[in-house]
C-alpha positions in Angstrom: 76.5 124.8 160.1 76.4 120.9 160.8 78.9 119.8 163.4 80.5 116.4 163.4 80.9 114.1 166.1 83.9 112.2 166.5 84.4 108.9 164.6 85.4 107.8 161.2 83.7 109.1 158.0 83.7 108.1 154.2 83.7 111.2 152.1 83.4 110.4 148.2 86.2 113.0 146.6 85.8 113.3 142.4 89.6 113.2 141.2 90.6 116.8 140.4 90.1 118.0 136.8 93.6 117.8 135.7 94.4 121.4 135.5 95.7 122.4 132.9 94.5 120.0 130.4 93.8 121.8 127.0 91.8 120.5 124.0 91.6 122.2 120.3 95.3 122.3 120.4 97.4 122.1 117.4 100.6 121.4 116.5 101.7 123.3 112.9 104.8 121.3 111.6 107.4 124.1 110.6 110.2 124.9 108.4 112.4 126.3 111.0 115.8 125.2 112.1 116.3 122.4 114.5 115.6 123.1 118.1 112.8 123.7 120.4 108.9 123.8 119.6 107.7 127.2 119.8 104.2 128.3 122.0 102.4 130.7 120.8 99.2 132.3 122.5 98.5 135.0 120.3 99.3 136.1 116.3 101.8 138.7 117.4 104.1 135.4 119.5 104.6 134.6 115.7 106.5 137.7 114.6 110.1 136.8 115.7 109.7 134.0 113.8 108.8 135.1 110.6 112.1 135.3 109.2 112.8 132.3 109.4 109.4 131.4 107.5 109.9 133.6 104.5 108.3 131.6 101.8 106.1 129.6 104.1 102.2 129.2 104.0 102.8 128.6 107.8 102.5 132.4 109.4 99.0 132.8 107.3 97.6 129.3 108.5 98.7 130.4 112.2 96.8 134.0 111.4 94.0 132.1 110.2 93.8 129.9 113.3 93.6 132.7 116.1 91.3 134.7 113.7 88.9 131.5 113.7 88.7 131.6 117.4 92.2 129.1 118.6 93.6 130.2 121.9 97.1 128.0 121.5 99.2 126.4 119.5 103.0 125.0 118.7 105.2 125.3 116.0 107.3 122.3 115.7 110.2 122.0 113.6 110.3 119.8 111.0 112.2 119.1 107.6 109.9 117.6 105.4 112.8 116.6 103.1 115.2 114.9 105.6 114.7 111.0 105.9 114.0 111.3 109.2 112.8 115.1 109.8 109.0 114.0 110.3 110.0 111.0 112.8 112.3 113.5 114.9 109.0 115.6 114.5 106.7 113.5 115.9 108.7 112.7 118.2 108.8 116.4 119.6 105.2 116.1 120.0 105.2 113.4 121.7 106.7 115.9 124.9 103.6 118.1 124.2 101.2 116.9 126.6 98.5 119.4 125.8 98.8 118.5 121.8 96.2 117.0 120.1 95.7 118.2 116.9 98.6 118.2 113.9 98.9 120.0 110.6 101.6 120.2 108.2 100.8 123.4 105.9 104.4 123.2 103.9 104.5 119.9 102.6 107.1 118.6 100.2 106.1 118.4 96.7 105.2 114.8 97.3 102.1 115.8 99.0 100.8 112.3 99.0 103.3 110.3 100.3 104.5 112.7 102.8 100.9 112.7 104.3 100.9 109.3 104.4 103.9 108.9 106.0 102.6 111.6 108.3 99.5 109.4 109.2 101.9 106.4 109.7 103.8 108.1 112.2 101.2 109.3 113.8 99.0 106.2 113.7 98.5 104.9 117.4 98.8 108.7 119.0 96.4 110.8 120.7 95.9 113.5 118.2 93.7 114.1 114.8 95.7 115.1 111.7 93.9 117.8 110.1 95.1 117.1 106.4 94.6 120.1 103.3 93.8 118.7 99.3 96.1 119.5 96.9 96.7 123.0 95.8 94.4 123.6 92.2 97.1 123.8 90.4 95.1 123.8 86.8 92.0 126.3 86.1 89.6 123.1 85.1 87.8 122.6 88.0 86.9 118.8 86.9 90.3 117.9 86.4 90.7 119.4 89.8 87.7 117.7 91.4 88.9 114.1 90.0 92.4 114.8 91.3 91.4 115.7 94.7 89.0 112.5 94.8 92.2 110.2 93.6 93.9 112.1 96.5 91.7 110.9 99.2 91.0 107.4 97.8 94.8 106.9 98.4 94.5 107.9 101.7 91.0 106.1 103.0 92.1 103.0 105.4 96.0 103.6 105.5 97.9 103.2 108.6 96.6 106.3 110.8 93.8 107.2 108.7 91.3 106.7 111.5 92.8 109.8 113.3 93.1 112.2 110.1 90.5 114.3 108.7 90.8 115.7 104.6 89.6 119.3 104.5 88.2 120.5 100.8 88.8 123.5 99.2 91.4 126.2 99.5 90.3 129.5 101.6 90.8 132.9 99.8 92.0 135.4 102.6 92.3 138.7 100.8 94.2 138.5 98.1 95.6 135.3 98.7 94.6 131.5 99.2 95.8 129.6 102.4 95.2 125.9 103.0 91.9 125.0 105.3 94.3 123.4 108.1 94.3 126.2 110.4 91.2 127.9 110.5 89.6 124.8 110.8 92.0 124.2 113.4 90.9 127.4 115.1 87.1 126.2 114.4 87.5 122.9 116.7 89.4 125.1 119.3 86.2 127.8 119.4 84.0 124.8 119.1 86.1 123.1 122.6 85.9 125.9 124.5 81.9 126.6 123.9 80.9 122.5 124.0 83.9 120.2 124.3 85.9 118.1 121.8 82.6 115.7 121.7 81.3 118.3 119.6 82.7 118.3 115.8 82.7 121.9 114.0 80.7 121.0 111.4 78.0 123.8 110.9 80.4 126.1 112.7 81.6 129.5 110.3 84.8 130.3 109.5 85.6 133.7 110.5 88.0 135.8 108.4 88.0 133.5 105.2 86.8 136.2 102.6 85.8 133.0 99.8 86.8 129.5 98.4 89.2 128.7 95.9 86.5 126.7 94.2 83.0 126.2 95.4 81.3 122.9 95.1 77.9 122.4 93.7 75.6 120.0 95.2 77.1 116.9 93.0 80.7 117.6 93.7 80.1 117.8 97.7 78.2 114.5 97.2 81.1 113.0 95.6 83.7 114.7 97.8 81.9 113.2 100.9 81.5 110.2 99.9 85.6 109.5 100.2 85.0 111.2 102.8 86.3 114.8 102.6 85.1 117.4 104.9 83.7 120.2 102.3 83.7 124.1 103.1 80.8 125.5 102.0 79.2 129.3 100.9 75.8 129.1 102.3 73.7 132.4 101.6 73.2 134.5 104.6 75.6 132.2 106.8 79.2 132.4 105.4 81.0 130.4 104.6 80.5 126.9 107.1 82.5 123.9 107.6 80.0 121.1 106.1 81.6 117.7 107.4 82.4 116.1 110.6 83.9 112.3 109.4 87.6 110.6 109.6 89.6 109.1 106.5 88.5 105.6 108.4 87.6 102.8 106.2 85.4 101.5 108.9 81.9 103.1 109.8 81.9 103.3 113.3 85.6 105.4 113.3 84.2 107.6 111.0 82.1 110.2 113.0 84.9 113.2 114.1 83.4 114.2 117.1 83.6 110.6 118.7 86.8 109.8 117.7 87.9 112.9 119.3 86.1 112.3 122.4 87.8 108.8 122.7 91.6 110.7 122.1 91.0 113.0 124.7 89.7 110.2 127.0 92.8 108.4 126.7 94.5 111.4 127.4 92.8 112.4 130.3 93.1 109.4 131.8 96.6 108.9 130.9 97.2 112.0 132.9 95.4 111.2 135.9 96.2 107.7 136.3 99.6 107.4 135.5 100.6 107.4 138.9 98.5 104.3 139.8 101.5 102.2 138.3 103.1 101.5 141.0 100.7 101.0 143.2 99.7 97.2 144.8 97.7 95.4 142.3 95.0 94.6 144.2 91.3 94.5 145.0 91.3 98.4 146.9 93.5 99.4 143.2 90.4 98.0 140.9 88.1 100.2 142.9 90.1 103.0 143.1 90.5 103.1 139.6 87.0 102.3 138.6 86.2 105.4 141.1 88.3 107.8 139.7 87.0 106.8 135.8 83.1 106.8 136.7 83.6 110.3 138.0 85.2 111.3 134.8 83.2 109.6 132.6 80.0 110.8 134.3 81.2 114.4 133.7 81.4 114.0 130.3 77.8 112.1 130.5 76.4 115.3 131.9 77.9 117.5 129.7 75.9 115.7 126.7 79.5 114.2 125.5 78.1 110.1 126.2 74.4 109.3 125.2 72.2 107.1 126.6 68.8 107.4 129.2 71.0 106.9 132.7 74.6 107.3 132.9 74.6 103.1 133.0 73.5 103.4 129.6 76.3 105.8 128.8 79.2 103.8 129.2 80.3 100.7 131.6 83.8 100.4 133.4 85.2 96.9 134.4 88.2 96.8 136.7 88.3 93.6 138.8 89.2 89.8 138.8 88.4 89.2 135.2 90.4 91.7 133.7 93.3 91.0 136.3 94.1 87.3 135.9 96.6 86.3 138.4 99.4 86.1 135.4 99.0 89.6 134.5 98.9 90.9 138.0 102.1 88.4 138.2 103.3 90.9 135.3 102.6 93.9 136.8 100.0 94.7 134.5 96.7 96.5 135.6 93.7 96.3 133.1 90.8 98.1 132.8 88.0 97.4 130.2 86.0 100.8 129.6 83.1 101.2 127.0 81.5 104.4 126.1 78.7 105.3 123.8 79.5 108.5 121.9 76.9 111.0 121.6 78.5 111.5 117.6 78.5 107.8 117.1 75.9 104.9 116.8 77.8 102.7 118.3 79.5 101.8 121.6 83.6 101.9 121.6 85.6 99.4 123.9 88.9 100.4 125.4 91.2 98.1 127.3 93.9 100.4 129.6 96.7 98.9 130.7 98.7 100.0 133.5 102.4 99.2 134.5 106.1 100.7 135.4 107.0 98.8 132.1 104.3 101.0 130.1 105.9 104.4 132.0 102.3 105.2 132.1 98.8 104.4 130.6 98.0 102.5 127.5 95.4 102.0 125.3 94.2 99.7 122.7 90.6 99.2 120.8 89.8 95.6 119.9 88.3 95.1 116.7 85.2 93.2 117.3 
């Protein structure tokens, strides 16, 4: 055992990791009376419940989410038909810290506008909205096919479709046919736990999902993911497989599902963990605190294969000094960090700017454009 003589030390501490903090988490907007989001950790949690969701597809999606390998989920209330049911929703979420994926399996009959109004409210948030096609509602399946391609063409570049991804088709589970939204749901839980969010299910099987609505040939999957919807596939001797990974984004580099996940839950981790850096003195000893606290994050996530690049400097860069702290945003309050990372999912390298202040009650985060 080495012995220390007396005198003053450094010791380099990595800020803890935020226990706690849960990925592959999902939020299932409900039809249940106003009140209180429900936890559940398990299918039986859903049973006092049911009652109340006589009618609903939501107690098979939840069933199909822990039989796909999720761990934990909420059901929110939420009355699709009231003017301002999904704001007061949303809003709910908001309070759920370890959120950050939403589903809506019991949509109004408006399915369109209700999911983009979804995506609008939703647009600027922390979470991906895991969106289900239309139900087939006639036998022709190119009639179907065209209607679920008009679907997704409506919903490509709207407000919030960078953080939304369309699943394609309907599951059969016995006798019956669920919406994909929760096992895939369950599949990005299964997949957190074994990799981390950086890690997109594609490839991934869907346990407990028996067949598909309507399987897509080779053509139709080609058309489907060129809008781009995420197709479930039969694949002889596999199962059936999630074959997709990409965002409703109209831009390229916002496509890839894996890296826009990663850069969700780095804004949430580091909302978390910095928050309380607010109100400290905006200063030269804060700038290196901070830029401390994110290289040590950032260079977990490098070593856990979430960042690529040869040397962690190639992984991602974090600027916290003079430049980003002009003397009339410190005069503000304001604390700014610049952060780019290079996705392992994505081609390209993403910029964040984080501001900090007792205004902002708490991190923000925007993404310039260029």
């Amino acid at each position: 055992m080495s012995v220390r003589l007396p005198g003053i030390y450094r010791d380099d501490v990595r800020p803890d990791d935020a226990p706690g903090f849960c990925t592959g988490v999902p939020a299932f907007l409900a039809p249940l009376p106003a009140g209180e989001p429900a936890l559940l950790t398990a299918p039986t949690h859903l049973d006092p419940l049911r009652p109340a969701l006589l009618g609903s597809r939501v107690p098979d999606v939840v069933a199909g989410f822990f039989a796909a390998g999720g761990r934990r989920c909420h059901l929110v209330p939420c009355d699709a038909q009231a003017h301002d049911g999904l704001a007061a929703a949303v809003a709910c979420i908001e309070s759920l810290d370890d959120v950050d994926l939403i589903a809506a399996p019991d949509p109004p009959a408006a399915l369109l506008d209700f999911q983009l109004r979804l995506l609008a409210a939703c647009d600027g948030g922390p979470w991906i909205c895991l969106l289900d096609p239309p139900a087939r509602l006639r036998p022709e399946p190119a009639l179907y096919y065209a209607a679920v391609l008009e679907h997704a063409a409506a919903l490509v570049g709207a407000p919030g479709s960078d953080s939304a991804a369309l699943y394609f088709p309907w599951l059969r589970v016995g006798d019956g046919l669920v919406p994909p939204c929760g096992h895939v749901a369950g599949a990005i839980a299964a997949s957190d736990a074994r990799v981390g969010p950086h890690k997109a299910p594609a490839g991934d099987r869907l346990p407990g999902v028996t067949g598909l609505d309507l399987a897509p040939g080779l053509d139709d999957r080609r058309a489907l993911a060129e809008q781009p919807i995420n197709c479930i596939v039969a694949q002889p001797g596999r199962g059936l497989r999630i074959w997709g990974a990409r965002t409703l984004s109209d831009r390229e580099d916002r496509r890839p599902l894996g890296a826009r996940r990663l850069v969700l839950t780095i804004r949430r981790r580091l909302a978390r963990t910095l928050a309380g850096l607010a109100f400290e003195p905006n200063d030269a000893a804060l700038w290196r605190r901070l830029a401390r606290a994110v290289d040590a994050y950032l260079r977990g996530l490098y070593e856990r294969g979430a960042l690529r690049g040869a040397s962690p400097e190639d992984a991602y860069v974090v600027r916290c000094d003079e430049h980003t702290n002009p003397p009339e945003s410190r005069d503000a309050g304001q604390l700014t960090a610049e952060i780019e990372v290079a996705p392992a999912a994505a081609r390209e390298t993403i910029v964040l700017r984080m501001h900090i202040g007792p205004q902002n009650h708490g991190p923000t985060f925007d993404e310039p454009i260029d």
